[in-house]
Z-matrix of the N, CA and C atoms (Angstrom, degrees):
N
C 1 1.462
C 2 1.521 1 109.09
N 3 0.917 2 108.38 1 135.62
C 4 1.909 3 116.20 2 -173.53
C 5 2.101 4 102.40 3 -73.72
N 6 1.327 5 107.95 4 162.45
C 7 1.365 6 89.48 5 -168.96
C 8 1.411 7 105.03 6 -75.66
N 9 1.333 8 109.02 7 -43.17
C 10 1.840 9 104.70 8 -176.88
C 11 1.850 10 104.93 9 -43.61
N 12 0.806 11 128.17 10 -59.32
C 13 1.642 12 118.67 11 179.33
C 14 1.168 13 120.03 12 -69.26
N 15 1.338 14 113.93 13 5.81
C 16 1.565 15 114.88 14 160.50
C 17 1.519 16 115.31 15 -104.41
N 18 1.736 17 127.02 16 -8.07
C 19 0.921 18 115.15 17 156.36
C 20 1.827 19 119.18 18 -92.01
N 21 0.863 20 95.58 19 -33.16
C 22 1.757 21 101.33 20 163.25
C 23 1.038 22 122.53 21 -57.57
N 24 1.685 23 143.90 22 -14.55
C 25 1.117 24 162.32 23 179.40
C 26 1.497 25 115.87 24 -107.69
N 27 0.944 26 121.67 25 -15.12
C 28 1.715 27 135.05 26 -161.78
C 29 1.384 28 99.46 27 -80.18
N 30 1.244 29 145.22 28 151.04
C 31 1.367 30 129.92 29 -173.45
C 32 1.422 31 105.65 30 -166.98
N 33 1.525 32 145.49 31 178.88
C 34 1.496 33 126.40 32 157.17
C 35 1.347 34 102.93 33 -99.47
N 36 1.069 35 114.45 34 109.27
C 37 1.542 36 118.47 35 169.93
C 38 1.582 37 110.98 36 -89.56
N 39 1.498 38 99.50 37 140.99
C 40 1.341 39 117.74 38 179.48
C 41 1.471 40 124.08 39 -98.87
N 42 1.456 41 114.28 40 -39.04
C 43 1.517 42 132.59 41 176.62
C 44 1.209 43 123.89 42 -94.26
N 45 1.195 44 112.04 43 107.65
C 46 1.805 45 139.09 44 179.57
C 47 1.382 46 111.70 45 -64.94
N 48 1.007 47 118.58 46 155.51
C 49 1.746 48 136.41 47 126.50
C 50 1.067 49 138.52 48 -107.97
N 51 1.218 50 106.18 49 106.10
C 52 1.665 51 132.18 50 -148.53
C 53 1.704 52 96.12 51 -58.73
N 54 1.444 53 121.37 52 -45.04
C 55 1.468 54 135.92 53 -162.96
C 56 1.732 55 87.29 54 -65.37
N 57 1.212 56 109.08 55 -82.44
C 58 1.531 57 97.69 56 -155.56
C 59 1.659 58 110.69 57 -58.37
N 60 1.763 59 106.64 58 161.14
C 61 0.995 60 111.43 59 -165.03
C 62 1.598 61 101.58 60 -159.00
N 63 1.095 62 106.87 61 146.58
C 64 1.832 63 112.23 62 -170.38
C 65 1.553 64 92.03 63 -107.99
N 66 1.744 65 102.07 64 143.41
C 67 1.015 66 96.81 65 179.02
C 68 1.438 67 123.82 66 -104.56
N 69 1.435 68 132.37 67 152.83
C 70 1.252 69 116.48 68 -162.81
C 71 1.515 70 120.86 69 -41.91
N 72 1.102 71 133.25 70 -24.89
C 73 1.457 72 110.84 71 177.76
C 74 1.381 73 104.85 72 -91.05
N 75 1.539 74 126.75 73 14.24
C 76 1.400 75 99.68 74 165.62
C 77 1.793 76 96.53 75 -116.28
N 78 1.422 77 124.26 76 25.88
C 79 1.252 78 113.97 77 173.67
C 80 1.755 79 87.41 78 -110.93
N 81 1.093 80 138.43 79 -6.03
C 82 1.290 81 135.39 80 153.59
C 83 1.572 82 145.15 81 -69.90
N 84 1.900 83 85.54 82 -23.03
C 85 1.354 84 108.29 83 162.06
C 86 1.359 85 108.91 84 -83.42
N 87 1.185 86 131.09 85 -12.64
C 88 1.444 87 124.53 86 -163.95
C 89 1.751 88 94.71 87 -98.17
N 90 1.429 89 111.70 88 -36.51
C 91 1.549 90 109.17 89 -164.73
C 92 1.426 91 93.67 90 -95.15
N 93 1.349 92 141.35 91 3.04
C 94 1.556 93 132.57 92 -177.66
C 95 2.144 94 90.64 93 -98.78
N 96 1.014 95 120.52 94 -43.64
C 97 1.339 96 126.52 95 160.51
C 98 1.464 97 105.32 96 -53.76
N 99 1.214 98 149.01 97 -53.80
C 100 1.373 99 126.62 98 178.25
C 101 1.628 100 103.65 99 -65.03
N 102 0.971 101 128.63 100 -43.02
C 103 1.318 102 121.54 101 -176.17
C 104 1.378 103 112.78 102 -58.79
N 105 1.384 104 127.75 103 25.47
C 106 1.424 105 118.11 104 163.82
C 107 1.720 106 101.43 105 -122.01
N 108 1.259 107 107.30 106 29.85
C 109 1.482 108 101.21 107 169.27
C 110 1.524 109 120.67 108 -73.70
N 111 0.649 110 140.42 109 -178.81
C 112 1.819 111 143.69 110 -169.15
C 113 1.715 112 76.12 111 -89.92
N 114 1.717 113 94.60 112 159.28
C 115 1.372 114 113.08 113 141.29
C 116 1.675 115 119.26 114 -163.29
N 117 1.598 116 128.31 115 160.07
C 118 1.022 117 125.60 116 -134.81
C 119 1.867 118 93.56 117 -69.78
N 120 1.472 119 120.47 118 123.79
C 121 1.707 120 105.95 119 172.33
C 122 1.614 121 109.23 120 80.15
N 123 0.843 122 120.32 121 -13.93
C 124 1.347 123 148.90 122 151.51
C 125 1.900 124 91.79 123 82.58
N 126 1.295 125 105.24 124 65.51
C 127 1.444 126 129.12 125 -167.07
C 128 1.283 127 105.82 126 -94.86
N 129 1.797 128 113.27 127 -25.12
C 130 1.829 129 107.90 128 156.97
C 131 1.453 130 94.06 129 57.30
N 132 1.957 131 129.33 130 69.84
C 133 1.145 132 147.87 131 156.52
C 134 0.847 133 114.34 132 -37.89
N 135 1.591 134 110.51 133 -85.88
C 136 1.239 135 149.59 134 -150.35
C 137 1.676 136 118.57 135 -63.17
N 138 1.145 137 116.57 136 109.62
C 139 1.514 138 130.20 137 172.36
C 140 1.960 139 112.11 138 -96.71
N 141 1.049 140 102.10 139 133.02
C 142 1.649 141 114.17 140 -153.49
C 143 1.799 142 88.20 141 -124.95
N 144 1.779 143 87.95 142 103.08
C 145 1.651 144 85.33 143 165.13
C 146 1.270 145 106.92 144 -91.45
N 147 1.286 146 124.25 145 124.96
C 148 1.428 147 131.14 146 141.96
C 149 1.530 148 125.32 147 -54.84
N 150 1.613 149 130.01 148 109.64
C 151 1.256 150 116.35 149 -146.44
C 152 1.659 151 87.90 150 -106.86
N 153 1.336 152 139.18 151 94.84
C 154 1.415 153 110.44 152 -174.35
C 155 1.624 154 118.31 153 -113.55
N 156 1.806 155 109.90 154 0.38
C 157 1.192 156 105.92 155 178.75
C 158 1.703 157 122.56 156 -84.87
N 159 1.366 158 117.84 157 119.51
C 160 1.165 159 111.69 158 167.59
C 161 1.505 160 146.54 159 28.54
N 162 1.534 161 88.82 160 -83.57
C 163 1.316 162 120.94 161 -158.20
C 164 1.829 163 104.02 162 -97.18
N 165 1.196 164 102.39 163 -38.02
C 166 1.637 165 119.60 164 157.91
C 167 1.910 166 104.77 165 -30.01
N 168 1.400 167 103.34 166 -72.12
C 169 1.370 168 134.26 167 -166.72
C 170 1.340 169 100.38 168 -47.43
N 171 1.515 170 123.55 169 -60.18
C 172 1.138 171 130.54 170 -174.10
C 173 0.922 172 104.91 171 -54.67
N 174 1.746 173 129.98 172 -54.38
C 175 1.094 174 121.37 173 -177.44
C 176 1.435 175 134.62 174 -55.84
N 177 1.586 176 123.69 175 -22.87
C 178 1.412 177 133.58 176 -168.90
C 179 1.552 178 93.40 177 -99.47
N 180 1.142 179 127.44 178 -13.36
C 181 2.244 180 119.05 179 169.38
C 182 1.284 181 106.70 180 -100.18
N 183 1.835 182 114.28 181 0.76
C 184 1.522 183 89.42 182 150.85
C 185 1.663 184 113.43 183 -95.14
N 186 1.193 185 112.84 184 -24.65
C 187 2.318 186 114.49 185 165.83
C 188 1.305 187 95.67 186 -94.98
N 189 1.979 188 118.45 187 36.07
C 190 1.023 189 101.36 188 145.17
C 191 1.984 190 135.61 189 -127.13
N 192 1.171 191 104.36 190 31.64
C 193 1.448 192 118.06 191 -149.65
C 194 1.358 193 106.51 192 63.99
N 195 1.011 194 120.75 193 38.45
C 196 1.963 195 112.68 194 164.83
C 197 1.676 196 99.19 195 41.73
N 198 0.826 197 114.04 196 39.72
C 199 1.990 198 128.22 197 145.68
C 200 1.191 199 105.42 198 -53.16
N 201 1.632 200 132.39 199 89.10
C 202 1.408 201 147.78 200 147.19
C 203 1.982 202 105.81 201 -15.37
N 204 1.260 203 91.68 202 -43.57
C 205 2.039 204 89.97 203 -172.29
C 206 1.367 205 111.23 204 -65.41
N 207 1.408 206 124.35 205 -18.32
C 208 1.124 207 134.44 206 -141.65
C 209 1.854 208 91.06 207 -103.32
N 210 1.294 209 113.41 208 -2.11
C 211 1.969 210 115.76 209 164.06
C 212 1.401 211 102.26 210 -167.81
N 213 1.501 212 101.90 211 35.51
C 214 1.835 213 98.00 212 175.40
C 215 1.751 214 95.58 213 -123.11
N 216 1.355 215 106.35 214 -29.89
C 217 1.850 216 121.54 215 165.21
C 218 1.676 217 114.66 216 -38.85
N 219 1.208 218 128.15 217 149.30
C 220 0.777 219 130.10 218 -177.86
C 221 1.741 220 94.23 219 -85.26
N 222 1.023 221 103.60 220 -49.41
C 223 1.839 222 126.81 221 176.27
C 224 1.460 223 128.57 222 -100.00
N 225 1.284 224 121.61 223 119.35
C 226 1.365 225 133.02 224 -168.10
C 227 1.744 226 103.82 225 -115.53
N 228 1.020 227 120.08 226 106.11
C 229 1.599 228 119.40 227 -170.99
C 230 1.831 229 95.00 228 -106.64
N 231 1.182 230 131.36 229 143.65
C 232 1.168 231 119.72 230 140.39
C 233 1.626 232 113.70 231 -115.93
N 234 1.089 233 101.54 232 149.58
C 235 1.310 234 94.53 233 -154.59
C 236 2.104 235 102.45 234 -120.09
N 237 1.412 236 108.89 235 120.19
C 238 1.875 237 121.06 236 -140.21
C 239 1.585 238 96.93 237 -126.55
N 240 1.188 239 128.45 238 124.95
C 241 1.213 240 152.97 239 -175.98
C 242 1.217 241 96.41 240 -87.75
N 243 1.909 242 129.68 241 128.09
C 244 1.800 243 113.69 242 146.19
C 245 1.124 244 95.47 243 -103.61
N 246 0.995 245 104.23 244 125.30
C 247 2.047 246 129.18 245 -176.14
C 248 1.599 247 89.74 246 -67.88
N 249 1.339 248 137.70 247 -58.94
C 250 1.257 249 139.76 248 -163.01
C 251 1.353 250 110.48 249 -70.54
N 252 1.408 251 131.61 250 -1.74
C 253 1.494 252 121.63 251 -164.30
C 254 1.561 253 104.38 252 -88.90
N 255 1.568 254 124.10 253 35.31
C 256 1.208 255 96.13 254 149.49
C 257 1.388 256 103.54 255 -125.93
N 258 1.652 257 118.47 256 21.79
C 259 1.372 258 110.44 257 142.58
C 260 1.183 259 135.12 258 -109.04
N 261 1.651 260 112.87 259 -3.12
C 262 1.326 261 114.88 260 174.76
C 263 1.677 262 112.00 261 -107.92
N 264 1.436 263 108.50 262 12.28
C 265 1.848 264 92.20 263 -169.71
C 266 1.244 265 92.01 264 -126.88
N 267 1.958 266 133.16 265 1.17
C 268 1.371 267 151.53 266 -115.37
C 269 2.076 268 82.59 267 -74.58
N 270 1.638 269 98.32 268 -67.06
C 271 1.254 270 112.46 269 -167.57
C 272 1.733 271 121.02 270 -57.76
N 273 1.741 272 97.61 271 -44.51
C 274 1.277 273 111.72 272 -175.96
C 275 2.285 274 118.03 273 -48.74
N 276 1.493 275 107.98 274 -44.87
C 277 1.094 276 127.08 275 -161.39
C 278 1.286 277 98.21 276 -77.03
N 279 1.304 278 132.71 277 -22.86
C 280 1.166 279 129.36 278 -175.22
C 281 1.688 280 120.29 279 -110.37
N 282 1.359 281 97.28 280 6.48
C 283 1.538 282 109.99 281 -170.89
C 284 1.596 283 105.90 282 -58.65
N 285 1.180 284 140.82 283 152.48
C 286 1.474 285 156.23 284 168.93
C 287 1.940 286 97.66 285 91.69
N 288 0.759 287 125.16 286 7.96
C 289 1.379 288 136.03 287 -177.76
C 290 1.396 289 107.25 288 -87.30
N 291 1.222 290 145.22 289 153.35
C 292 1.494 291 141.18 290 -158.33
C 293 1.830 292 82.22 291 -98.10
N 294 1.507 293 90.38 292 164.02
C 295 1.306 294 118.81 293 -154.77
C 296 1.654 295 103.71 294 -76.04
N 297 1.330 296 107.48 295 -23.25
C 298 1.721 297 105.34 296 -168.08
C 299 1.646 298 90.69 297 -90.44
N 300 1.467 299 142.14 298 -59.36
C 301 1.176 300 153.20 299 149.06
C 302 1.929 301 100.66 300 -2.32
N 303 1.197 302 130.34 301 -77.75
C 304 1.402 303 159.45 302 173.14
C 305 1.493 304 80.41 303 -32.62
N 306 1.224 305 114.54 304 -90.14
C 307 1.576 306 116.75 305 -160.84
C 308 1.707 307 103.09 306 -60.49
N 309 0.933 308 142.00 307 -32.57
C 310 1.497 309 133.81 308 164.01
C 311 1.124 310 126.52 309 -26.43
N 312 1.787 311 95.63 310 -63.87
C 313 1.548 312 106.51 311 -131.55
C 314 2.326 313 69.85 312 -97.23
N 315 0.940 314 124.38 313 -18.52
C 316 1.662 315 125.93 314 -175.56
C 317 1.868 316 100.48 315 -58.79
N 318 1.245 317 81.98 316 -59.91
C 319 2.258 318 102.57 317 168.40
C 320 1.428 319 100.00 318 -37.01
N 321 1.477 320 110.40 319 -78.77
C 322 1.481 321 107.14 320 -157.44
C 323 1.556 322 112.13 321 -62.83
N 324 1.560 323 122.95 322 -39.49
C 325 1.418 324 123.10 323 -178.80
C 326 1.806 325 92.30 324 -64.95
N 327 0.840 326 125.50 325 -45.00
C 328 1.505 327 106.87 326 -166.10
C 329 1.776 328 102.99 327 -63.69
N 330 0.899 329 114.31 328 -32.34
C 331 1.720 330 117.20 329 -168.77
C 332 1.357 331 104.29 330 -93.95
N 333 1.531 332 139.18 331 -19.91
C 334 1.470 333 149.14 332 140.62
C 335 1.794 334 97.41 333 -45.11
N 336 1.511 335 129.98 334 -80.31
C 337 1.016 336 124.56 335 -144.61
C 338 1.557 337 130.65 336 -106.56
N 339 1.686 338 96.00 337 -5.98
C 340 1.505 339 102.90 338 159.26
C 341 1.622 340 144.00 339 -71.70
N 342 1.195 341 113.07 340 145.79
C 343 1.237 342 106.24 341 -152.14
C 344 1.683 343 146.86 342 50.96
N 345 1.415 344 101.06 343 8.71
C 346 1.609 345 117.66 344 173.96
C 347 1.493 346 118.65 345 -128.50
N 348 1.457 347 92.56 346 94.91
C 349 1.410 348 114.91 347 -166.86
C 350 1.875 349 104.44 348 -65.23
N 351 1.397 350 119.32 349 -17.13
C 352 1.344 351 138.61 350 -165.22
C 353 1.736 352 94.88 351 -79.78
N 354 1.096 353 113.36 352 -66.78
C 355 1.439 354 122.93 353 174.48
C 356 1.314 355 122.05 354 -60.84
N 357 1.336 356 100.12 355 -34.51
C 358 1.692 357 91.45 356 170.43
C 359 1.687 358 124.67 357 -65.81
N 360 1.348 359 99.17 358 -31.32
C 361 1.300 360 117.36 359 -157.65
C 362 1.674 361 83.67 360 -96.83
N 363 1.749 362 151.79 361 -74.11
C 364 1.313 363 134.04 362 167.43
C 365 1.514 364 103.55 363 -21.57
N 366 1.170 365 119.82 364 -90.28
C 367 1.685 366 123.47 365 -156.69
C 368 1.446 367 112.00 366 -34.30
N 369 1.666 368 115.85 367 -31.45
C 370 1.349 369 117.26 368 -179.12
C 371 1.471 370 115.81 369 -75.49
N 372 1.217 371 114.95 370 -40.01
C 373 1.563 372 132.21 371 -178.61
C 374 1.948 373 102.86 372 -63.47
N 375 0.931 374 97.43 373 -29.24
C 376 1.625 375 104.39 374 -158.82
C 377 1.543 376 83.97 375 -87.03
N 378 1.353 377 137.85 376 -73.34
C 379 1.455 378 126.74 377 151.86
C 380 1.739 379 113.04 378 2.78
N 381 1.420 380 104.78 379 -80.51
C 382 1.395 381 104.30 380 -151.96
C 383 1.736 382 104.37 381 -63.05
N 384 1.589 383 124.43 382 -26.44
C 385 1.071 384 141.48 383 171.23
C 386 1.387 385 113.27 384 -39.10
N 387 1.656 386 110.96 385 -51.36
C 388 1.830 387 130.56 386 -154.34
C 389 1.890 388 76.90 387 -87.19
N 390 1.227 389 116.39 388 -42.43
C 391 1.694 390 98.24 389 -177.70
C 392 1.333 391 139.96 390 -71.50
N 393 1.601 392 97.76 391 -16.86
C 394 1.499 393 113.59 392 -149.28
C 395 1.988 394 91.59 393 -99.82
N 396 1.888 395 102.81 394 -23.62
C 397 1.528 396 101.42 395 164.48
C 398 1.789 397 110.69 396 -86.53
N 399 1.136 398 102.35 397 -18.13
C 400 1.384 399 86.32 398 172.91
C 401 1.351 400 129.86 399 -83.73
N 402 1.404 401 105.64 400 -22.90
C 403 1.606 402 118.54 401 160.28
C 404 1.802 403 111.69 402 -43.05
N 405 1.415 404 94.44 403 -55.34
C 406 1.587 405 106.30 404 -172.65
C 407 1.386 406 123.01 405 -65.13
N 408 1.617 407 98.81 406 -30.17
C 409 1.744 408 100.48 407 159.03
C 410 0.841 409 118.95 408 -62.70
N 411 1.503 410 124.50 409 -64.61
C 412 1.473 411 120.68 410 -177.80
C 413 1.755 412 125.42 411 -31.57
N 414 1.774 413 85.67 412 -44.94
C 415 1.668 414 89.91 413 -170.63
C 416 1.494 415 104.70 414 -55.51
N 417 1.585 416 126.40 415 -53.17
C 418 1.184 417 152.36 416 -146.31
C 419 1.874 418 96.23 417 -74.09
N 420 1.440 419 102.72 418 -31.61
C 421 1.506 420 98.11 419 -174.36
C 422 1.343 421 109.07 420 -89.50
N 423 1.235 422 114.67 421 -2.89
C 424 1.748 423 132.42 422 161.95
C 425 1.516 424 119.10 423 -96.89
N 426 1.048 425 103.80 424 18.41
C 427 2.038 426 113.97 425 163.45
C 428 1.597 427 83.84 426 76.21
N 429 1.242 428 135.35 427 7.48
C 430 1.685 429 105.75 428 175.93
C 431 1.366 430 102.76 429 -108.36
N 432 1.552 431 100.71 430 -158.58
C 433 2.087 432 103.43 431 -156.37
C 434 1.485 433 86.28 432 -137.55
N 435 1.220 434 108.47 433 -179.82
C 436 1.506 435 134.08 434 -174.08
C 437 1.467 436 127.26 435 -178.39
N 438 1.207 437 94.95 436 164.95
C 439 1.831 438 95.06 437 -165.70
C 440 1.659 439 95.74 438 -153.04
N 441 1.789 440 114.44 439 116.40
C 442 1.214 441 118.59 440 170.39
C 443 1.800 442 99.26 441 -100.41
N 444 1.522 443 83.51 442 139.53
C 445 1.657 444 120.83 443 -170.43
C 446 1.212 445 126.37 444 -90.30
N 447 1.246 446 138.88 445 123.48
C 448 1.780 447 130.42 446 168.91
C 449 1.092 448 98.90 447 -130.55
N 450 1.029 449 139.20 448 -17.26
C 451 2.035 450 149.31 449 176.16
C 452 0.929 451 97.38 450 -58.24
N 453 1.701 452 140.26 451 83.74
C 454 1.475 453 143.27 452 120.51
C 455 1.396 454 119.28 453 179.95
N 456 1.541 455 108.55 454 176.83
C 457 1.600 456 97.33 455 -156.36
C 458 1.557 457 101.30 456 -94.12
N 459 1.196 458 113.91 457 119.51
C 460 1.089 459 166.41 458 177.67
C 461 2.034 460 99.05 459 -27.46
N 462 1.541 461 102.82 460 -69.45
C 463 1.512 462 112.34 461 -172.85
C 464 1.237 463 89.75 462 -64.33
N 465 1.668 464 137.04 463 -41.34
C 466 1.754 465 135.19 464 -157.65
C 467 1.915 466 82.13 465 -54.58
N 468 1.563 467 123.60 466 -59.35
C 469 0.948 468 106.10 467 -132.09
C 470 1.518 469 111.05 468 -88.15
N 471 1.476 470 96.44 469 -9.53
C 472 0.922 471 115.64 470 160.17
C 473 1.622 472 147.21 471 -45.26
N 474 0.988 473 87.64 472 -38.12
C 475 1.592 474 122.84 473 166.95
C 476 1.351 475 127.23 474 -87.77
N 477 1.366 476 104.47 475 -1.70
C 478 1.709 477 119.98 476 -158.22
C 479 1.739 478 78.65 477 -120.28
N 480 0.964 479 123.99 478 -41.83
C 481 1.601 480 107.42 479 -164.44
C 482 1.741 481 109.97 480 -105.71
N 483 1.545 482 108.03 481 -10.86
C 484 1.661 483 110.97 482 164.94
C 485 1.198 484 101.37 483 124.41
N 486 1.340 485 122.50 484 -15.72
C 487 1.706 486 123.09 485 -134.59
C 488 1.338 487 96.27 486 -55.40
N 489 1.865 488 103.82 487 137.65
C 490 1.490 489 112.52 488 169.72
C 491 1.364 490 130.29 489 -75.42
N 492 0.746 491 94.35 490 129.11
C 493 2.177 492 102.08 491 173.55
C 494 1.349 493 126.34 492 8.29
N 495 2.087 494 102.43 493 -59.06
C 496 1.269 495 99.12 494 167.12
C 497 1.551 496 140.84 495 -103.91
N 498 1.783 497 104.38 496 35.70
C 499 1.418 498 127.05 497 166.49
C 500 1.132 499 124.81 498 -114.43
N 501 1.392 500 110.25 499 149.94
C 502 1.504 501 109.09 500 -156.15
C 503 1.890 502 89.11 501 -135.28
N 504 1.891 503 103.97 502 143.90
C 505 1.587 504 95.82 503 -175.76
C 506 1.872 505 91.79 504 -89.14
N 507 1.614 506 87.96 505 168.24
C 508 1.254 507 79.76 506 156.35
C 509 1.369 508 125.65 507 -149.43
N 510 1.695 509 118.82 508 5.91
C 511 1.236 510 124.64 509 170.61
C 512 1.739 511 71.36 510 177.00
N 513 1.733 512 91.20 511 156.31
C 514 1.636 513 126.21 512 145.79
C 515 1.424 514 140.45 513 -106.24
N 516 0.964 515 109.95 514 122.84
C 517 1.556 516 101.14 515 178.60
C 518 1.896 517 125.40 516 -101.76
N 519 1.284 518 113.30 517 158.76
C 520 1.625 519 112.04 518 -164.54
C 521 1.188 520 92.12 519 -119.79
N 522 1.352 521 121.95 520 135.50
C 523 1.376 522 130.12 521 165.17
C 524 1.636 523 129.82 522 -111.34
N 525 1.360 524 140.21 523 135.88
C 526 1.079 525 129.21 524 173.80
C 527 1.143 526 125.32 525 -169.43
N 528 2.196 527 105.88 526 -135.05
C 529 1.302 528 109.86 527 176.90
C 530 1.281 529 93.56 528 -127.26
N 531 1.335 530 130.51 529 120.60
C 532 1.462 531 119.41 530 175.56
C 533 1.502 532 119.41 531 -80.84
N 534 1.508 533 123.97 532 172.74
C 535 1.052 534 129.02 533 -167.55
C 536 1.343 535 121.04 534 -125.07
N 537 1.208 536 107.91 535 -7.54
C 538 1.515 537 114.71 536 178.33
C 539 1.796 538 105.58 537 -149.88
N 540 0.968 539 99.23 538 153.84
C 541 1.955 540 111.91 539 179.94
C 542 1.657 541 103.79 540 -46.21
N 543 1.174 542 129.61 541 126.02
C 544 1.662 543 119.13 542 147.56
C 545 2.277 544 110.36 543 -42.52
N 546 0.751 545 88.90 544 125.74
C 547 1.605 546 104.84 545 167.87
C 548 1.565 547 98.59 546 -62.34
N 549 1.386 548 111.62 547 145.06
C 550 1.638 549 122.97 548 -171.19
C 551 1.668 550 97.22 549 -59.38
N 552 1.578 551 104.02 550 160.80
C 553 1.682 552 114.62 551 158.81
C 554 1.197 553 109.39 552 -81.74
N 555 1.512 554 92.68 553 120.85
C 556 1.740 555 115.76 554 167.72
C 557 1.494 556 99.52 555 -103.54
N 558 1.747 557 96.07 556 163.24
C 559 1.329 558 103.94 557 164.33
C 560 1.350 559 125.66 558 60.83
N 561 1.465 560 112.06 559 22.82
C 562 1.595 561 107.28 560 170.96
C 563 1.584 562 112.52 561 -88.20
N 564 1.507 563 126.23 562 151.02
C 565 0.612 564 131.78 563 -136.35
C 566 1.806 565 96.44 564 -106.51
N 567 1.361 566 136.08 565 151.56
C 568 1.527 567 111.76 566 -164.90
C 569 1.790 568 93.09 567 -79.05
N 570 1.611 569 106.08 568 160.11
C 571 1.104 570 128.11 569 -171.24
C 572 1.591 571 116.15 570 -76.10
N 573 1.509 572 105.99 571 2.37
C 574 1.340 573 102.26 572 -166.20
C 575 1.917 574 94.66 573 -120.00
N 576 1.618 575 111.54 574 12.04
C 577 1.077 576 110.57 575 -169.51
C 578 1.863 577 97.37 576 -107.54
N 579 1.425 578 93.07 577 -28.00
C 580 1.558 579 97.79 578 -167.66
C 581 1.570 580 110.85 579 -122.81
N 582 1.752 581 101.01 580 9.08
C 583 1.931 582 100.48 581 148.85
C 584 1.535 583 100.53 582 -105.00
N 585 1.188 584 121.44 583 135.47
C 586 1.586 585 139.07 584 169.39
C 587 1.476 586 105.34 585 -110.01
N 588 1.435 587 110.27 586 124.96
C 589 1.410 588 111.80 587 169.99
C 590 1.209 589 116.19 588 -106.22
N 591 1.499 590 121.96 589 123.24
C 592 1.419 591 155.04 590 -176.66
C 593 1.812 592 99.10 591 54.02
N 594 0.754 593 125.87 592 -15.99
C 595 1.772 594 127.63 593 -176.52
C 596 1.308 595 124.66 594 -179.22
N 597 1.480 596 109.69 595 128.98
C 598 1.573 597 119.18 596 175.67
C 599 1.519 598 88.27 597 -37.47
């Protein structure tokens, strides 16, 4: 599928087919393809739970508004911010990079991300955002559908998948085969109201 008809086609789908099912190496191809999304410093935030057990599933659509996608998906992503990775991954992400480059870009993330718990925590979210649509392309450019999630409580699921101290979720996404048409776009807003050229 070309990309323009995969963003024109992309939709939040709600209705699954429970039968079909991807098999792990093609839900690996789908999440090794999100992993080439940009991220801020190229600090590579974003931790991508793959949710694939059962009983797991069940458990996160009941702390999840009983969202059918959420164990009717072939694919359950949650999708996890490490707020700290631009002090703990600072050196790692930039490794094979020449040595003056290395020590730069270590300077500027430390003076970008110290002491601003606000920025750490935006820049990470904004990360998991650039992944969680690129996940959805991918799927979409593979004839399947998807649906990114904010409908449920957050600490439940939190607690359901381990998440450590210094990660934060920030949406899920559902992947699959849908079962019924997306309903037309309503309510868009005209294009000349919500493109601004060079200034409000």
């Amino acid at each position: 599928m070309q990309i323009e008809e995969a963003i024109q086609t992309r939709r939040a789908v709600k209705a699954y087919d429970t039968s079909f099912k991807l098999s792990r190496e093609e839900k690996d191809e789908l999440l090794q393809m999100a992993l080439l999304a940009p991220s801020a410093f190229n600090l590579q935030h974003v931790r991508l739970v793959e949710v694939g057990d059962p009983a797991l599933r069940a458990q996160i659509r009941e702390v999840g508004w009983n969202q059918a996608q959420m164990t009717d998906a072939s694919m359950l992503v949650v999708v996890c911010a490490q707020l700290d990775s631009w002090e703990k991954n600072v050196r790692r992400v930039w490794e094979g990079a020449p040595n003056e480059v290395q020590e730069y870009m270590a300077g500027a993330i430390d003076n970008y991300y110290r002491g601003k718990a606000q920025v750490q925590r935006d820049e990470a979210m904004r990360s998991c955002g650039l992944m969680a649509q690129t996940l959805m392309l991918a799927a979409r450019g593979k004839g399947l559908d998807s649906c990114p999630m904010d409908g449920f409580d957050f600490d439940a699921v939190g607690k359901l998948i381990n998440l450590p101290d210094n990660h934060a979720i920030a949406m899920m996404v559902a992947v699959g085969k849908r079962t019924v048409e997306p309903k037309p776009r309503v309510g868009k807003l005209p294009f000349d109201e919500v493109i601004i050229r060079d200034r409000f």
